[in-house]
C-alpha positions in Angstrom: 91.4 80.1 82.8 92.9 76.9 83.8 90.9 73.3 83.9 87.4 73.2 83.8 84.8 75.7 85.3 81.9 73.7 84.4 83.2 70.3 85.9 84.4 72.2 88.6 81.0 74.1 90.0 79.1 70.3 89.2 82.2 68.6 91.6 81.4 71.4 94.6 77.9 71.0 94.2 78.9 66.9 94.5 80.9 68.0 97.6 78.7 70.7 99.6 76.2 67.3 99.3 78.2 65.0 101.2 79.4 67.5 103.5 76.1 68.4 104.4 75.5 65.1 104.4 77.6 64.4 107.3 76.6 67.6 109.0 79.3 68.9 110.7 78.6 72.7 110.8 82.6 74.0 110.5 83.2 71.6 107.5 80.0 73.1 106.6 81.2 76.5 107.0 84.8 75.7 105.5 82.9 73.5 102.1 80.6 76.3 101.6 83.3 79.0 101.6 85.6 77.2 99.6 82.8 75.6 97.2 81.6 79.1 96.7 84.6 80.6 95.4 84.5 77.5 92.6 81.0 78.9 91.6 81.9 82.4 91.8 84.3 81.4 88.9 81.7 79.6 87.2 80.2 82.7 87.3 76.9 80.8 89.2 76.8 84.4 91.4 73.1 83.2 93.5 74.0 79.8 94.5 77.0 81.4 95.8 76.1 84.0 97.9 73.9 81.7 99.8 77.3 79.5 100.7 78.7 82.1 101.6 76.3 83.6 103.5 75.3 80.5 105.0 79.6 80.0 106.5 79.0 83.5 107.9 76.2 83.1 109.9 78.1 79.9 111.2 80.9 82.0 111.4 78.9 84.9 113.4 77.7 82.3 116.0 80.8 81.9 117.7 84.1 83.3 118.3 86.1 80.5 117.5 85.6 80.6 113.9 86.1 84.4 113.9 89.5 84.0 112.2 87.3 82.7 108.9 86.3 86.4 108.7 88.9 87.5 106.6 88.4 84.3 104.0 85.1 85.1 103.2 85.9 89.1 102.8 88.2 87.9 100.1 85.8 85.5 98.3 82.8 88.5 98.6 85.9 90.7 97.0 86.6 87.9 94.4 82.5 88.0 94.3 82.6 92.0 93.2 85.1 91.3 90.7 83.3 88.5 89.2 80.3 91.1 88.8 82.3 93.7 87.5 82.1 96.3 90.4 85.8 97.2 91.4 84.4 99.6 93.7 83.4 96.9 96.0 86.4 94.8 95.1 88.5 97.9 95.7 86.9 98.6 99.4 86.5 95.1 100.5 89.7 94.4 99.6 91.2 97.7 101.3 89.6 97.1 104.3 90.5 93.0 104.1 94.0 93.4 103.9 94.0 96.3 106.8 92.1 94.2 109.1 94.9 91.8 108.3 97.5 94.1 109.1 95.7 94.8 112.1 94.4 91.5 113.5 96.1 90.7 117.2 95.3 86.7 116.2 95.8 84.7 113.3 93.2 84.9 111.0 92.8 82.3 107.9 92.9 84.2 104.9 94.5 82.3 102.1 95.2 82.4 98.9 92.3 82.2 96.3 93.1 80.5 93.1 90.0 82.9 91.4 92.0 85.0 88.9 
């Protein structure tokens, strides 16, 4: 893997702080789903799923942040991988990209630097 896992998962700790520090819920939302990934690679698999379960309740509580739905499939697929279960990775990522091909609105779903 490129760069520095360990560095890394310390620097998105750093950053979930200050963003939660300033306490906007969406850059909440968007830190912990990005963050998350970066511990996912680290494999740090705990800490992570409460990010990410923490941007999808944000992202539950409204339908303006429904187009993050898709993002945090991906990073629950990357998630699967991580663990070693490609039959999760395999349905989540089925049913990711269909809802992709599907969605009548954009929908952020973005490329994951996590392989």
């Amino acid at each position: 893997a490129d760069g520095d896992d360990a560095r890394a998962a310390r620097l998105a700790r750093e950053s979930m702080r200050a963003v939660e520090g300033v306490g906007t819920t969406y850059h909440v939302m968007a830190f912990g789903l990005y963050c998350g990934e970066v511990l996912i690679r680290h494999d740090e698999f705990e800490e992570a799923v409460g990010w990410l379960d923490r941007s999808a309740s944000i992202v539950a509580r409204g339908a303006a942040l429904g187009s993050w739905n898709l993002a945090l499939q991906f990073v629950r697929a990357f998630l699967a991988l991580r663990r070693g279960d490609v039959p999760t990775t395999r349905a989540l990522l089925l049913d990711t990209l269909s809802r992709a091909n599907a969605a009548a609105v954009d929908m952020h779903f973005r490329f994951f630097e996590c392989c």
